[in-house]
Backbone bond lengths (Angstrom), bond angles and torsions (degrees), N, CA, C in turn:
res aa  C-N    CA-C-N  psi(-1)  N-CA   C-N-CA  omega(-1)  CA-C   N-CA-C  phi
1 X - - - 1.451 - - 1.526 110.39 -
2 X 1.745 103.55 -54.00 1.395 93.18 -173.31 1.629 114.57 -70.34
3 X 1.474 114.52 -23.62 1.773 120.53 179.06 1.463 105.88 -56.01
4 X 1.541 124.60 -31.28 1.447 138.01 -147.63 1.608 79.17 -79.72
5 X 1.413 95.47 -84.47 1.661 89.11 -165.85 1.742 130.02 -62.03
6 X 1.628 118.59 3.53 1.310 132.42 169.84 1.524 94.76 -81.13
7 X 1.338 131.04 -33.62 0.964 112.55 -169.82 2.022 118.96 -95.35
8 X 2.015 92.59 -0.88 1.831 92.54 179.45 1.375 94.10 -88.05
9 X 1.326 130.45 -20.65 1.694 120.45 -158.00 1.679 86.70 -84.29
10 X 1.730 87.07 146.19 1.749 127.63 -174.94 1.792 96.32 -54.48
11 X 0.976 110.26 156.29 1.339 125.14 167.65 1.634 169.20 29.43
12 X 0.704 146.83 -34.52 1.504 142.36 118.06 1.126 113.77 -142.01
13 X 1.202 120.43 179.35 2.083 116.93 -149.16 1.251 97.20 -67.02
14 X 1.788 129.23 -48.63 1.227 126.41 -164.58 1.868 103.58 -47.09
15 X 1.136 116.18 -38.91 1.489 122.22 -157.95 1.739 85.82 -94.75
16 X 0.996 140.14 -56.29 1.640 137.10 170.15 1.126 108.18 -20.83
17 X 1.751 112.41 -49.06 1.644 116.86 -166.09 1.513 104.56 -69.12
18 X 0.883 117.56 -43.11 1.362 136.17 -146.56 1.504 102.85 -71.89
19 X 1.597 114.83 -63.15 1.520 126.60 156.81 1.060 126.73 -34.89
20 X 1.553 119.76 -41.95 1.397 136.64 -143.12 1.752 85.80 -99.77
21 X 1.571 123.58 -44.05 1.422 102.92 168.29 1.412 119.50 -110.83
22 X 1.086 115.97 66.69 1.824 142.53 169.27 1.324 74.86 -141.81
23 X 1.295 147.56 -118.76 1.879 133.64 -163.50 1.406 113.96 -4.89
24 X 1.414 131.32 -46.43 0.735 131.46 -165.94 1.809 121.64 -77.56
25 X 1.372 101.20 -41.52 1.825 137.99 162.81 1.416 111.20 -55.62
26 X 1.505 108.14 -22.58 1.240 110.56 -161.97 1.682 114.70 -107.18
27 X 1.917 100.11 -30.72 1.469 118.30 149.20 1.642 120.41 -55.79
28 X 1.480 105.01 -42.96 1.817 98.71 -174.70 1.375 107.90 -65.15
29 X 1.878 104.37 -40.09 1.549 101.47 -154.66 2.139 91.83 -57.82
30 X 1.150 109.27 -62.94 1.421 110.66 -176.49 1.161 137.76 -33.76
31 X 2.063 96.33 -26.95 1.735 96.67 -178.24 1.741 103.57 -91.38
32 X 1.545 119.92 -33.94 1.302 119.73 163.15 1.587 126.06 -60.91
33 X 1.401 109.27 -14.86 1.990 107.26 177.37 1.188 96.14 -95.84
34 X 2.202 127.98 -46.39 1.475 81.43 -161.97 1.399 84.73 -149.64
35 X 1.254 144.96 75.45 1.490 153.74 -159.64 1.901 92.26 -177.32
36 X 0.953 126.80 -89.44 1.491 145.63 168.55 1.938 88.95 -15.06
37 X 1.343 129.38 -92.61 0.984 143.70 -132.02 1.633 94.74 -75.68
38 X 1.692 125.79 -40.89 1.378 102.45 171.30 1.528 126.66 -90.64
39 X 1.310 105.00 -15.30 1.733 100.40 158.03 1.765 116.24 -53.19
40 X 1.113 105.36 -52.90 1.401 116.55 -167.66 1.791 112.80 -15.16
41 X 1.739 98.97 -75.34 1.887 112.06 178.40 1.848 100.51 -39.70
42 X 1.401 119.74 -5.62 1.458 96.93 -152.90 1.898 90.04 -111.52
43 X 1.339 128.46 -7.90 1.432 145.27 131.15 1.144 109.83 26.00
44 X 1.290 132.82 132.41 1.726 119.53 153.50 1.545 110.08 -102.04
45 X 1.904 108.44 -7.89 1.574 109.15 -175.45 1.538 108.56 -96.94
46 X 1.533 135.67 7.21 0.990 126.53 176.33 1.406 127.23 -112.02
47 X 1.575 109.81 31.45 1.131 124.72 146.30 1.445 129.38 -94.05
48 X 1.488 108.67 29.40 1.358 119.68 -173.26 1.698 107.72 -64.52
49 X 1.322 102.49 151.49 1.631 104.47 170.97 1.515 109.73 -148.66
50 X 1.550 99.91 116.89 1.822 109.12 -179.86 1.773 95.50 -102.40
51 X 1.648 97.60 133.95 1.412 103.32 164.51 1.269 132.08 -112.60
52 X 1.267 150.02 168.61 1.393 122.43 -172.51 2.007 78.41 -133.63
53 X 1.446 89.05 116.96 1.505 98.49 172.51 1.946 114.61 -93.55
54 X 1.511 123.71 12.68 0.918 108.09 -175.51 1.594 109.59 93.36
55 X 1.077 127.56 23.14 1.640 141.83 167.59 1.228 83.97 58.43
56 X 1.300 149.78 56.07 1.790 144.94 159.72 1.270 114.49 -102.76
């Protein structure tokens, strides 16, 4: 997968690299703005509950 697309990006490695992490910047930004935020409610860990019993 990752050879596939090292091998569609334009031009020599210096410029491969370069693309390859802006692609990459460009996957996080998307899964943290708008992938991340509506999965989230659907969670099995964010029904967590901390109590403070009084250090006992």
């Amino acid at each position: 997968m990752y050879g596939l697309i090292w091998r569609l990006l334009p031009g020599n490695w210096v410029v491969k690299l370069i693309l390859a992490l802006i692609l990459i910047a460009a996957v996080v930004l998307l899964l943290m703005q708008y992938v991340f935020p509506v999965v989230a409610p659907y969670m099995p860990f964010n029904n967590a509950t901390v109590t403070d019993n009084g250090g006992q």
